[in-house]
C-alpha positions, -999 to 999 in steps of 0.1 A, spaced: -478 -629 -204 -464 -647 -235 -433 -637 -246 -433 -617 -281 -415 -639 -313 -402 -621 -335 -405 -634 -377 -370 -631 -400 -383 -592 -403 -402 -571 -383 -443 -560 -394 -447 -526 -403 -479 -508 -403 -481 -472 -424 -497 -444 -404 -516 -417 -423 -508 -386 -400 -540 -374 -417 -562 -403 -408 -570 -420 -379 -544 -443 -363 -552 -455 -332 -560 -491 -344 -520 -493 -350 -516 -475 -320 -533 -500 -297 -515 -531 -320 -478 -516 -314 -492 -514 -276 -498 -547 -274 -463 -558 -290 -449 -532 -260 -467 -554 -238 -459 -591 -249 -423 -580 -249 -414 -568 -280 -397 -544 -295 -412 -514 -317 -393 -490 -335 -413 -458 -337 -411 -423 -357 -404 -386 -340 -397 -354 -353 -357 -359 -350 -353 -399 -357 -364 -436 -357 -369 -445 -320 -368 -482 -310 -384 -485 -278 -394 -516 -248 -417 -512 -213 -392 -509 -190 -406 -535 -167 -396 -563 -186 -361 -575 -180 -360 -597 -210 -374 -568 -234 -347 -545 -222 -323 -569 -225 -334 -576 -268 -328 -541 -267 -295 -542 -261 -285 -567 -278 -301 -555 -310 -289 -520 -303 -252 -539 -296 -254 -513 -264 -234 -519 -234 -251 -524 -200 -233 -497 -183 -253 -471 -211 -288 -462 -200 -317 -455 -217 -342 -426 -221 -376 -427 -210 -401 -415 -234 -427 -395 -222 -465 -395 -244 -471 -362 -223 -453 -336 -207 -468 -340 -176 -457 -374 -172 -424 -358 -163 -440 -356 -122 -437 -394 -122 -401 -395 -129 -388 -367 -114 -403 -347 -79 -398 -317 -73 -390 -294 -106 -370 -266 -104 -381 -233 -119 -354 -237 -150 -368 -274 -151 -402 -261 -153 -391 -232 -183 -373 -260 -202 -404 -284 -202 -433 -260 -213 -413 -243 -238 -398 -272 -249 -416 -302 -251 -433 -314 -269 -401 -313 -289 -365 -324 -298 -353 -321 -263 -338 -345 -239 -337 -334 -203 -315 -354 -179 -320 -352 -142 -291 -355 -115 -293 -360 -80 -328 -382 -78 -331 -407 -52 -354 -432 -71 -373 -448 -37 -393 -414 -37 -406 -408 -75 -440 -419 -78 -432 -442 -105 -409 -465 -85 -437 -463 -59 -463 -476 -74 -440 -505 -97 -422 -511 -71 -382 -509 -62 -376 -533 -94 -378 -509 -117 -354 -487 -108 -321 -499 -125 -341 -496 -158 -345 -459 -153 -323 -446 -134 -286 -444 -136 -265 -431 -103 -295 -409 -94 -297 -399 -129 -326 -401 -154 -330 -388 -188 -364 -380 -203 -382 -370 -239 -415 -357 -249 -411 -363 -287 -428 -333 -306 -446 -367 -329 -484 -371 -327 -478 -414 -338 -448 -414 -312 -469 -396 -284 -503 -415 -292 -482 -448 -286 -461 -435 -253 -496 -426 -240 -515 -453 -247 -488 -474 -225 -491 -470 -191 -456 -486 -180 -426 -466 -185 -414 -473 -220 -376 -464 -226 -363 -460 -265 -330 -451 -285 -324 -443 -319 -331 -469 -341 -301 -480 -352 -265 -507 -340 -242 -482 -318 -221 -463 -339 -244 -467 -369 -262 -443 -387 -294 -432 -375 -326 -444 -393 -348 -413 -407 -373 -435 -427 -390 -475 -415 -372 -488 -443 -336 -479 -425 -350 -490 -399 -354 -525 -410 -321 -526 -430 -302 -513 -395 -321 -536 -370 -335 -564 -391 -351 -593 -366 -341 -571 -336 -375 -551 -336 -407 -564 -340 -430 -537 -351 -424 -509 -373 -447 -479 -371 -442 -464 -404 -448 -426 -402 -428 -413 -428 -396 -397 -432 -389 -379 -398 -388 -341 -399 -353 -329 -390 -333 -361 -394 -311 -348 -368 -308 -362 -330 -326 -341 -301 -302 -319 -280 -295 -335 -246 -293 -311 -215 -281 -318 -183 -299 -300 -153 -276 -295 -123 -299 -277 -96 -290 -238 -104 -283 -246 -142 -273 -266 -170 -253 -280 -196 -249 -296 -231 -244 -328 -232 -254 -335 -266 -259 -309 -295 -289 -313 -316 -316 -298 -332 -316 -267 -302 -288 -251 -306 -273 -227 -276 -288 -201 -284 -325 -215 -286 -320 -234 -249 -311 -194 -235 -339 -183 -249 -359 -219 -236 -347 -213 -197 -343 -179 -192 -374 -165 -180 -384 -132 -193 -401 -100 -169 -417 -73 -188 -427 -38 -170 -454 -18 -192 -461 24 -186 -470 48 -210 -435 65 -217 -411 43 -205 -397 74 -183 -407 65 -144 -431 38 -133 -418 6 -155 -380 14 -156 -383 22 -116 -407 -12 -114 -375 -27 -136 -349 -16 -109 -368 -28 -82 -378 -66 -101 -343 -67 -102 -334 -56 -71 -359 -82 -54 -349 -113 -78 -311 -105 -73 -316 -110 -35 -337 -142 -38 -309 -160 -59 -276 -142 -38 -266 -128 -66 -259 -88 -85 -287 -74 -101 -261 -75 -134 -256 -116 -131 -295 -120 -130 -290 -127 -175 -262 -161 -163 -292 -172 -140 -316 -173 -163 -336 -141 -156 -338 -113 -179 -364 -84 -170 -371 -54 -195 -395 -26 -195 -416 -6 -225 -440 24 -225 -471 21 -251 -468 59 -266 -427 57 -258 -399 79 -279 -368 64 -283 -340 64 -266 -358 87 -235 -345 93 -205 -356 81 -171 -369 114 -155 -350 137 -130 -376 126 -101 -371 86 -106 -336 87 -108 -333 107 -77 -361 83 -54 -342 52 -68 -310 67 -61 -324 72 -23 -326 30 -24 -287 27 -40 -305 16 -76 -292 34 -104 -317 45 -135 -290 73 -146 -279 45 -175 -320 43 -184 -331 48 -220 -366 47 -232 -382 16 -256 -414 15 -277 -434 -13 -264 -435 -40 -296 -448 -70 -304 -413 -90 -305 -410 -76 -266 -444 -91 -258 -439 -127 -272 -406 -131 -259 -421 -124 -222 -431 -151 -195 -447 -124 -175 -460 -90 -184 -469 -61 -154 -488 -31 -165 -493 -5 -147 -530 5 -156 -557 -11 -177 -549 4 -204 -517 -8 -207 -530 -43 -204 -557 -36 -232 -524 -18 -250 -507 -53 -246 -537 -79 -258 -543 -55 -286 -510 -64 -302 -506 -99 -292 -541 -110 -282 -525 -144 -275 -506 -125 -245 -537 -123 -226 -529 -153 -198 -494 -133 -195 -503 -100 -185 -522 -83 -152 -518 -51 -134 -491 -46 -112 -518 -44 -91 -547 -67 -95 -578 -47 -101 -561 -16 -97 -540 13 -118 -508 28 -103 -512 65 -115 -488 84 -138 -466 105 -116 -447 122 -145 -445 161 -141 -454 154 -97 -432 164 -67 -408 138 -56 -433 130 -27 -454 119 -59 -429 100 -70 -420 87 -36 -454 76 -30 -459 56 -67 -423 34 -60 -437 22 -24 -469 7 -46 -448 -8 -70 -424 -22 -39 -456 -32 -26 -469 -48 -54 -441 -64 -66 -434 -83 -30 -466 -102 -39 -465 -107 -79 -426 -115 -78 -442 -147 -57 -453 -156 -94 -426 -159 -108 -406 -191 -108 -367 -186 -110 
């Protein structure tokens, strides 16, 4: 491999987004690949990026960046999936935080890895380790950029990256700050443009049972509650008896799985709700479901009755109705929710027991218990 010499300033090559690019693709590649450095775009910032498994291209890194040793960098990922290589096993919040937010301007960083078993370290060997990890520690992107993930993929090395700019200096948002920050310290320039938010990604810690910020960004809190917490909808008709007693018992069950109160489910990252299609307002759970739940020490006294609405629907991970109908009720809103929602039971309806004894009753919450002991399976928390 010949090492990659860099001229007084670096080449840049202008991508059309609109065209096809993977000539300059494959060219920045190869630069990656001799050595050298490339400085890339992604929704956020500039990135200036090196394989990984070249010492001396890590170390032109830092010293164009002017970064100290003891500061790590962050491997950029050209898919999401990538993320198995670096990181095995994912936890469920892991798992949230990476389909709902990558592609996009999200750093996740990993604690607690030893390196000697990720996949990545087996198959490169033992060498590359110090380049990616940091006392057990990693941090990963999948930049939401179709040049930037088109180049990460087209590399099939690790390839670690930081803003494009000295420490301390401003970050580049177009190639030509880019060139006026890093000069002869980068040898490519893929030139896609001013970037879109011109603001850096969020960085998120992820400490086993949940997380925190270690860098705001262009997530803000609210958006990463709304990214890990994973959302249970429960669909009847009215709202009155089978989904707010299938509520109670979702959280009933999850509660126990993560040693917790039903109440504290919302600070681990698990919300569940429950709608009727044809529901009034503000209803009340009916005399016969408060009293079986009761007979289990759940309470549905505080109950009150929602419309089932589109908003409800898209913010849900996973959606249980109790018949059919309420399925085809859910699609026809939100056709888009059709991967998220099933019966309770597969293939079959659990019937409306609304105006029934309480054996009635009795009998429709042992098929949702039932039911739920297998779907709540699904569901990773």
């Amino acid at each position: 491999m010949r090492p990659w010499v860099s001229a007084m300033s670096p080449d840049v090559i202008t991508v059309d987004r609109g065209a096809d690019h993977s000539e300059a693709v494959r060219r920045a590649a190869g630069v990656l690949a001799d050595g050298g450095v490339v400085a890339f775009p992604t929704e956020t910032l500039y990135g200036v990026g090196v394989r990984a498994d070249l010492p001396d291209a890590l170390e032109k890194l830092r010293r164009g960046k002017q970064r100290s040793a003891d500061k790590p960098f962050t491997v950029h990922l050209g898919r999401r999936s990538d993320v198995e290589r670096y990181v095995p096993p994912l936890s469920g919040m892991a798992r949230r935080l990476i389909e709902k937010g990558w592609p996009g301007p999200l750093t996740l960083v990993f604690t607690g890895i030893d390196p000697s078993s990720t996949p990545v370290v087996k198959q490169i060997g033992e060498r590359i380790a110090p380049a990616l990890y940091h006392d057990g520690s990693i941090g990963l992107r999948c930049p939401d950029d179709e040049v930037a993930r088109a180049l990460l993929s087209e590399v099939s090395e690790p390839v670690v990256a930081a803003s494009a700019n000295v420490a301390g200096g401003r970050p580049a948002r177009t190639a030509d700050e880019v060139a006026g920050a890093l000069k002869d310290s980068v040898d490519l320039i893929l030139d896609g443009g001013r970037v879109r938010y011109a603001k850096p990604s969020t960085v998120v810690r992820l400490n086993g049972v949940g997380y925190s910020i270690l860098r705001p960004g262009v997530y803000d809190e609210r958006t990463l509650r709304r990214l890990v917490t994973v959302n249970i909808l429960l669909v009847c008709t009215g709202n009155t008896c089978r989904s707010p007693m299938a509520a109670a018992v979702t959280r009933h069950m999850l509660a126990e799985r993560l040693d917790c109160r039903p109440d504290q489910l919302a600070d681990r990252g698990v919300v569940v709700n429950s709608a009727g299609t044809m529901a009034g307002r503000g209803g009340r759970a009916t005399r016969e479901a408060v009293e079986v739940l009761r007979r289990r020490e759940l309470d549905l006294s505080s109950h009150r009755s929602t419309r089932l609405s589109v908003e409800l629907i898209n913010g849900a991970d996973y959606i249980f109705a109790m018949t059919q109908a309420h399925v085809n009720a859910v699609t026809d809103l939100v056709p888009s929710a059709r991967a998220r929602v099933g019966t309770l039971i597969p293939g079959e309806d659990i019937d409306d027991p609304i105006g029934g004894t309480d054996q009635i009753y009795q009998r429709c919450l042992v098929q949702i218990e039932g039911a739920l002991k297998t779907r709540l399976d699904e569901v990773e928390i």
